[in-house]
N, C-alpha and C positions, 0 to 999 in steps of 0.2 A: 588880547591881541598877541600875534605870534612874533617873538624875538628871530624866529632863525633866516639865517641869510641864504638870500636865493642863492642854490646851485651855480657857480662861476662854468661861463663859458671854456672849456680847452682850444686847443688852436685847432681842431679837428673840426669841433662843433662850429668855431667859428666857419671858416669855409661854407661848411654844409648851412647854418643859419643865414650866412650872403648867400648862396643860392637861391633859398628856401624865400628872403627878404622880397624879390620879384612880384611873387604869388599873395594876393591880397586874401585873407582868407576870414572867414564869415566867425565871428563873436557872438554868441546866443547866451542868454538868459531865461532861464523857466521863471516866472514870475508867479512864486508860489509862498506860502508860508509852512513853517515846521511842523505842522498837525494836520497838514492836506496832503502829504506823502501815501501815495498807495499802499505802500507798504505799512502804515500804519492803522490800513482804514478797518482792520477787523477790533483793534483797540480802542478808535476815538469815533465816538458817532458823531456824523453831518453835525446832526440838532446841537451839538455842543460846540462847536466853531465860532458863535456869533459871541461866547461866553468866554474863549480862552486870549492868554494873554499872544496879541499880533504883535509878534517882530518885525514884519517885513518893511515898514514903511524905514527904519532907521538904518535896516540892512540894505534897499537898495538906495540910500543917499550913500554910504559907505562905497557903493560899487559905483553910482555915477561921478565921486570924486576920482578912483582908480581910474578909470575910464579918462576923465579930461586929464587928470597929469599924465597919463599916456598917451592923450590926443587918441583917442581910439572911438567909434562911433560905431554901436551895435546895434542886434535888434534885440529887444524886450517881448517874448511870448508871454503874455499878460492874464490870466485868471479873470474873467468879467467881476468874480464873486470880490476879487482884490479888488479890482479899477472902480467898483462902485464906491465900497467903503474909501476909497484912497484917489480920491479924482486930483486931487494936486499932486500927489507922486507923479501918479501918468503925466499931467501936463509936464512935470518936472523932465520927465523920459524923455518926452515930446521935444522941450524946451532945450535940452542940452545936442540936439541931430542926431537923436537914436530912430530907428526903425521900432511901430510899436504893432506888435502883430497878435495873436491871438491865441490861446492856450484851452481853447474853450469857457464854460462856464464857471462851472462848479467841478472843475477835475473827475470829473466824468471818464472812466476808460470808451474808447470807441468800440471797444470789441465787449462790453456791455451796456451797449446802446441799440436799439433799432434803426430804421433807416427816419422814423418819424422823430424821434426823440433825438437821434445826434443833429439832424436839419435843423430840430427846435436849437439845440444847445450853440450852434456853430453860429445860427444868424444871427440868434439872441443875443452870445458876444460880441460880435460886429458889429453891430450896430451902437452898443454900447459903449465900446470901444473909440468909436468911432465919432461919437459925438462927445467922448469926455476929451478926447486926443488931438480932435478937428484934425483930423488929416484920416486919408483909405487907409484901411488893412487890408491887404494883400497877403499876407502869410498865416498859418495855421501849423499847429505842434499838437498833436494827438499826446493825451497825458500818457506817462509807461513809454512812451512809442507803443499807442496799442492798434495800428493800423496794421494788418498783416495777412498772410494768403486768404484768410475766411472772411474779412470786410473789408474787400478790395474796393466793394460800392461805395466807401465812405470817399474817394478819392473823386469819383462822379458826382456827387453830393457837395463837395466843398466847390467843386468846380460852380456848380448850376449857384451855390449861392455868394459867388461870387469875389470866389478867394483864384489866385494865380499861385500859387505855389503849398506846397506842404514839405513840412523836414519831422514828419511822423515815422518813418521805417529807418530801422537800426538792421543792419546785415550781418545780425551775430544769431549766436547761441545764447539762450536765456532762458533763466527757469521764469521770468514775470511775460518777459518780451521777447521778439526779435525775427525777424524773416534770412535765415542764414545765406539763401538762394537769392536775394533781391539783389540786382547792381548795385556797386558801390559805389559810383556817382552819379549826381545828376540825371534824369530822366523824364520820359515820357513814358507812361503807362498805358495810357491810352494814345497814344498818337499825339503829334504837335498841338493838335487841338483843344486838347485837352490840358490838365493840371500837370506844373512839372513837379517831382518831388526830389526834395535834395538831400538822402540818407543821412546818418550820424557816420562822420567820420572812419573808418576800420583801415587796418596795414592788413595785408595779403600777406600771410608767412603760414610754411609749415601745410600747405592746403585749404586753412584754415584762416576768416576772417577776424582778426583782434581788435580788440574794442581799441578807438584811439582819438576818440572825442569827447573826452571828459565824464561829468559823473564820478560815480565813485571808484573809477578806476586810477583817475587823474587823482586823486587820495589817496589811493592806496599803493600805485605806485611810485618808488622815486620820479625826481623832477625829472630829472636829466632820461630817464626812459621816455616821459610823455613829448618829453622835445623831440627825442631822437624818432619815435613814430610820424609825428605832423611835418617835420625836415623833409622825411622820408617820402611822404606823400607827395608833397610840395616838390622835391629833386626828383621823384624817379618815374611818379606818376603825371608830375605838372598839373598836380588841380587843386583846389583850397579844400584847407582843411574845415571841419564845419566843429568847432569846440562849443561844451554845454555847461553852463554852471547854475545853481537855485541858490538863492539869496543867503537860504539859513546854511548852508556848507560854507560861510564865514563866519559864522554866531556860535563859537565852541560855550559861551553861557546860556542856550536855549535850553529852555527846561527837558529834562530826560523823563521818556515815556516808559511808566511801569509796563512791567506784564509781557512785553515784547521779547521774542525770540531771542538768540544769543546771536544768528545768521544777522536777522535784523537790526537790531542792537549794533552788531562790527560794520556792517556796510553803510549805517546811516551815521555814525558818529566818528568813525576815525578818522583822524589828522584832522579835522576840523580846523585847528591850531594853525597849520601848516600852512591854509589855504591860502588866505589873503597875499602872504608872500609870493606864493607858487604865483597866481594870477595876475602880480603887480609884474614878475619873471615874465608872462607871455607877452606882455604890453611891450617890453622892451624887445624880446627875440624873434618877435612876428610879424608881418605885415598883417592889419584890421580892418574890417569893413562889415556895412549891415546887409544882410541877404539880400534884401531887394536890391540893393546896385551892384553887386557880385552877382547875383543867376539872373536879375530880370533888366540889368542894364539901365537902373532909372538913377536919375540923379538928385 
């Protein structure tokens, strides 16, 4: 567990965090474990998952205690493959007034999936979901954020089987992910009618969209930059910020994966330490809320 102390507000920041305090902004969780990372998947096969040692059950009682001493109530994108193995976590999600929505199956990228196989994977977890949870899912998070210009049909797809929103499209640059060109809030893709989808957070600077909703960028950057971006949004743009965090980016004793890139390797493990503090810091300098009552108005 990480000793260091959160980043102290200056009298600047204060101001801009009163401002910023107004705007209620969306808390997400990928609800994943540390050997289901994409970036891992050329190292660890599937078939060996049912085998290795799962942290995530201890890691998100960890995050649902941050959560209520912050009074904060998020939504949990939930893995069906976790929610089977882990049905009292979920009720646990459930039980504390989180939003509990969907991450697909088996972390499955959508952009290698067909239109028949990601249908399977989407209702599959819903349903699942949905009966460990007792309450609808409505939301949906494409693993990677791998929703983008070439499987725009998965947006049609999640619609028909009967999800209301997706926060799948990141509006960066990205050598895994990212649609650079996609709006950077909120949206209709197809028309009202259709599915809204609520990108990963980015600051407009430079031309250039900047990652500014967590992942490992909220890691790797100081605190006080990840504040000063989400302010930013909140003050200049007036819309919520949508922040992302996975369970194991609190777990700095999660077993380290041989064999992995040095790229890999730094993105997936640093500040790990740091983290818990950092995220205990957003509970206090943010206003909280779970998607569904931030973009779809439900109570």
């Amino acid at each position: 567990m990480s000793t260091l102390a959160p980043t102290p507000l200056l009298s600047a920041d204060r101001a801009n965090a009163a401002t910023a305090a107004r705007i209620r902004n969306a808390m997400t969780i990928d609800v994943e474990d540390y050997f289901q990372v994409s970036a891992f998947a050329p190292h660890i096969a599937r078939d060996s998952w049912p085998i290795r040692e799962c942290r995530v059950e201890a890691n998100i009682d960890r995050i649902l205690r941050i959560l209520a001493d912050g009074n904060v109530t998020a939504t949990f994108f939930t893995l069906g493959w976790i929610a089977e193995r882990y049905p009292d976590m979920v009720r646990r999600i459930v039980a504390g007034g989180h939003e509990l929505a969907s991450h697909g199956y088996g972390h499955l990228r959508a952009s290698d999936q067909d239109l028949a196989g990601f249908t399977d994977d989407i209702t599959r977890s819903k349903a699942l979901l949905e009966d460990i949870g007792g309450q609808v899912v409505t939301g949906y998070r494409a693993p990677s954020f791998s929703i983008g210009t070439r499987n725009l049909w998965a947006l049609d797809a999640l619609k028909q089987a009967g999800y209301r929103y997706s926060s799948s499209i990141y509006p960066i640059q990205h050598d895994h992910y990212g649609m650079p060109d996609a709006p950077r809030f909120a949206f209709y893709p197809n028309g009202q009618d259709g599915l809204l989808e609520v990108p990963i957070t980015t600051v407009r600077l430079m031309q250039r969209n900047l990652p500014a909703g967590g992942g490992g960028y909220f890691r790797l950057l100081p605190y006080s930059v990840s504040r000063w971006l989400m302010q930013r949004v909140n003050r200049d743009d007036r819309q919520s910020a949508i922040f992302y965090f996975h369970p194991w980016e609190l777990d700095p004793d999660q077993p380290r994966q041989p064999g992995i890139g040095m790229k890999t390797r730094f993105r997936h493990y640093v500040n790990l330490n740091r983290m818990e503090n950092r995220i205990k810091a957003l509970t206090r300098d943010f206003e909280w809320d779970r998607m569904d009552r931030i973009f779809l108005g439900t109570t």
